[in-house]
C-alpha positions, 0 to 999 in steps of 0.5 A: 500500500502507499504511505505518505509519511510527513518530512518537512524539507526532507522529502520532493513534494509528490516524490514517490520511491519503490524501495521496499518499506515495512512497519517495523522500519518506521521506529528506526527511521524517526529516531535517525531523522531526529538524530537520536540514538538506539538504547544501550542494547537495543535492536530493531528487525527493522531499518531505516528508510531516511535515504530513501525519503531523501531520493536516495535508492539505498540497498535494501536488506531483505525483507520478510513477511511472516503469517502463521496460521492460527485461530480463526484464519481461512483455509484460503490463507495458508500458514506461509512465509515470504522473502524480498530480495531485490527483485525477487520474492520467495514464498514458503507455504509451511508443508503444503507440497508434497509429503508434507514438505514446504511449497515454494513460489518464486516471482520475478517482480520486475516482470511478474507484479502481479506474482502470476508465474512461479518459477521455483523450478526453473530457478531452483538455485535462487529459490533455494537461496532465498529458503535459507534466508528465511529458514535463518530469519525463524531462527534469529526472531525464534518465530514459532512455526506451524507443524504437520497437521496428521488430519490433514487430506490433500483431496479435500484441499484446492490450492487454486483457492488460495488468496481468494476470499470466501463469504465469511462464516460465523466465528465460534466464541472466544474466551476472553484473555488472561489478566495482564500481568503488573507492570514491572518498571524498567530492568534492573539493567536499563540503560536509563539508570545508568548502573543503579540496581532497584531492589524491593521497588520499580523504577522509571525514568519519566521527564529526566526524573527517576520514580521509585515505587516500593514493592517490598518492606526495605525499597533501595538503590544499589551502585557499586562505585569501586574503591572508595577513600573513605570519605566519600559524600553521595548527594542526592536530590529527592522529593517524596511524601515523606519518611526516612532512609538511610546510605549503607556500604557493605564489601563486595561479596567476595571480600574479606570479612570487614566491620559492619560500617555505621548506616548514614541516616537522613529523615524528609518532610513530604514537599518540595524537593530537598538536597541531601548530602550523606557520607559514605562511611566505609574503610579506605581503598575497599571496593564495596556496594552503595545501598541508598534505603528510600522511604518508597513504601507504598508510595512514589520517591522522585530522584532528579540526580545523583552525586558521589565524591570521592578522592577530589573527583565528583561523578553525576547521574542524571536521568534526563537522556541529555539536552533537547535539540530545539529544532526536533520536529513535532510528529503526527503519525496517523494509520488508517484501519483496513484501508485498502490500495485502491481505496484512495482516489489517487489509486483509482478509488471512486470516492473524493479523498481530497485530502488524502490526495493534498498529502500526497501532493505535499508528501512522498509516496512509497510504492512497496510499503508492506503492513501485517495481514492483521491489527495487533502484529502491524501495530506491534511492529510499529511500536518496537521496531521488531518483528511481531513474531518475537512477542507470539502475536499471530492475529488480533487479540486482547491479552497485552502484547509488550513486557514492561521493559519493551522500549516503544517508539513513545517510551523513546521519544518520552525519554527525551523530552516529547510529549507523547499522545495516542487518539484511536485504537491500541489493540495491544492490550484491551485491559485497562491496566495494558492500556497505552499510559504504560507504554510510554503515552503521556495522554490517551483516548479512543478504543482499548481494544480492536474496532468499535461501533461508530455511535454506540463505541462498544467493541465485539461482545465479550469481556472487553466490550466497554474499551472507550477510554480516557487515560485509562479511565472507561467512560461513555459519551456520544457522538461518532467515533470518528468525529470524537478522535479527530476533534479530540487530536486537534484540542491536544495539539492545540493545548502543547507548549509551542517549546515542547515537542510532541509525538502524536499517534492517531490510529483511527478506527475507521474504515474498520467494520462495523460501518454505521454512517449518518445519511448525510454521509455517502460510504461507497467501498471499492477496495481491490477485494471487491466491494462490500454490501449489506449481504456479506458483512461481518456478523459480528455486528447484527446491530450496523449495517451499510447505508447504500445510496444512488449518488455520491454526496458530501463524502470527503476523506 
């Protein structure tokens, strides 16, 4: 599908470049245009396409596309992988040949888009080439791949079926996901805290601050500074709702047996922030532990900074991730919901995009920009860079997607200062306690879940029906889903501080089923998977259905 990311003075208004592009490459690519760094550690699937927005043709590494079968997925879908390699493309469809053994379909892009010659056998040298590709790419996302089904009968199977739709069948109920599990903070080897160890607590790094949340009876930090001259000072400026702590120092594990040092004790008034300045009492050139207590019981210790003198030289921690440029760039990154290729009237689509098409005009358009087949695995992609399969997400689905020290695209550009905000639909955890704030969203508003009734702003019967929310807070209000997220994405933008970047994901519900359009409003579908009626539409939906007319009237997207 074409995609039209925003690149103020980077991109040729109306370029349009072939190279292929994937969800999990757009993390990469804002961190590289705002000149940011990877964390410590980091790795992404994905790569950036920065010179390519440029008009530049850079080379292209592989690219992969993995749809397991699973759950509620059409025989006319077979479980199947594929590899992009310059001009040819590879497909494997996991034990769909003969004697179980893996089908290939090799295509010649540049002479075959349409992918309707396999060349497999006559390139039986490339097609095993590109296989090894992707039996090595399973093996480093270690994906969970399908097995053999010993029921399956090849008689009752017709592979000239495959990739064409059939009328939908009503889906059997689901039970609902397993309770999320507690957000856990960050690790206790997160770059952001820059060798402090957390124990009987979590930490987080929010606006250059360290927060400190107890979770056990004794919460502190632990550093192991070296060998110390025993005179060392630590300073430390803290805020809290008051309490007491203490500093200890204790010999590294394998030290000798020493004499247990005196605790330096310090008590704070709940308040404004204050500046402490403990000494280190330890014995002179012995390499030991910090252990700074903080009365973080029940409750939240915000840390701006550390310092420890020690023989005439003072090292600083602080959690800020360095100065702001002023010149970053604020972000609105919007993702239309099953929107088809040739949906848009720049693609042959017989509904007015007007502004779609203004966009395009002022944007760059990408050729060969590849998403998930599904809602959770693109958005999945998206978010952290990497491919879906390493978090075991093959469909939609409910249960939260990200462990607590995944490092979002938002959680990134939070760490630096942005202001960070998602309008729409987060479908990567529908639980309240998953929702978008956990993940690096300063603000958020729309659907926990998947798709919603446009009016009624209810998901799909079943535990996570009621998902509108506010930060995390359900709530029940009127009007049209799509007119609530767009006003709602205006008044946020039009309340930031003009000194304050801010990153701004809108993905919207629509054109996702159900459809339910006021009267005034024509909806005409043309996507290039024919266009749908009241006859075939989703059955989970009973309640909507499509508003069909004779002219096209006021319908702008």
């Amino acid at each position: 599908a074409g995609d039209n990311p925003p690149s103020p003075g980077l991109t040729v208004p109306g370029g349009r470049s072939d190279v292929p592009v994937q969800s999990e490459d757009y993390y990469p690519t804002l961190l590289e245009g705002l000149g940011l760094s990877p964390a410590m550690g980091q790795q992404f699937d994905g790569s950036s396409f920065l010179p390519a927005l440029r008009g530049e043709v850079p080379e292209r590494a592989p690219l992969f596309q993995y749809f397991p079968h699973s759950t509620g997925v059409p025989d006319w879908l077979p479980p199947a992988v594929s590899v992009h390699r310059g001009d040819w493309k590879l497909i494997r469809i996991f034990h769909g040949g003969d004697d179980g053994a893996h089908r290939l379909l090799l295509f010649d892009l540049a002479n075959d888009p349409g992918e309707q010659r396999n060349l497999a056998v006559e390139q039986a040298q490339v097609a095993a080439e590109l296989d090894g590709l992707i039996e090595l790419f399973l093996q480093r996302t270690k994906a969970v791949v399908p097995i053999p089904n010993p029921a399956f009968d090849p008689q009752q199977y017709d592979p000239s079926l495959e990739g064409k739709s059939q009328p939908k069948r009503q889906a059997a109920a689901k039970k609902s996901g397993t309770a999320a599990a507690k957000n856990a903070g960050l690790p206790e080897d997160a770059a952001a805290l820059q060798g402090w160890k957390p124990r009987a607590c979590t930490a987080e790094v929010e606006r250059g601050v360290l927060l400190l949340r107890g979770t056990g009876r004794e919460p502190f930090l632990g550093f192991a500074p070296g060998k110390l001259d025993g005179q060392a000072v630590l300073r430390v400026r803290l805020r809290c709702s008051g309490g007491s702590g203490q500093l200890l120092w204790l010999p590294a594990p394998a030290a000798m047996p020493l004499p247990e040092q005196p605790a330096a004790k310090y008590s704070v008034k709940a308040g404004d922030w204050v500046e402490l300045k403990l000494p280190v009492n330890s014995p002179a050139d012995t390499a030991g532990i910090l252990r700074l207590f903080v009365p973080a019981q029940g409750a939240v210790v915000e840390i701006d900074w550390l310092e420890l003198t020690n023989s005439g030289k003072t090292r600083r921690w602080d959690f800020d991730a360095g100065e702001l440029q002023p010149d970053r760039p604020n972000c609105v990154f919007i993702m239309a919901d099953d929107l088809g290729w040739a949906d848009v009237q720049f693609h042959g689509g017989t509904v007015p995009t007007p502004h779609l098409n203004r966009l395009l005009a002022e944007g760059q358009e990408l050729t060969q920009h590849y998403v998930a087949l599904l809602c959770t695995p693109t958005r999945t992609g998206l978010l952290s860079g990497r491919f879906w399969s390493r978090f075991g997400v093959t469909k939609p689905q409910n249960p939260r997607v990200f462990s607590a020290d995944t490092v979002t695209l938002p959680k990134a550009l939070q760490a630096v200062g942005y202001d960070t905000c998602l309008v729409g639909k987060w479908h990567l955890g529908s639980h309240p306690n998953d929702g978008p704030q956990h993940f690096g969203f300063d603000y958020s508003y729309g659907s926990l879940a998947g798709g919603v009734g446009p009016w009624n702003h209810r998901y799909k019967e079943g535990r996570f029906s009621e998902t509108w929310h506010r930060g995390g807070r359900l709530l029940r209000e009127s009007g049209h889903v799509t007119d609530l997220l767009c006003r709602e994405a205006v008044d946020w933008i039009e309340a930031r501080a003009a000194d304050v970047p801010f990153f701004l994901y809108v993905p919207m519900t629509a054109v996702h089923l159900p459809v339910k359009e006021p009267e005034e409003t024509l909806i005409v579908f043309t996507s290039d998977n024919g266009g749908s009626t009241a006859e075939n539409h989703d059955p989970k939906y009973p309640e909507d259905d499509y508003w069909r007319a004779a002219r096209l009237s006021g319908c702008e997207c």
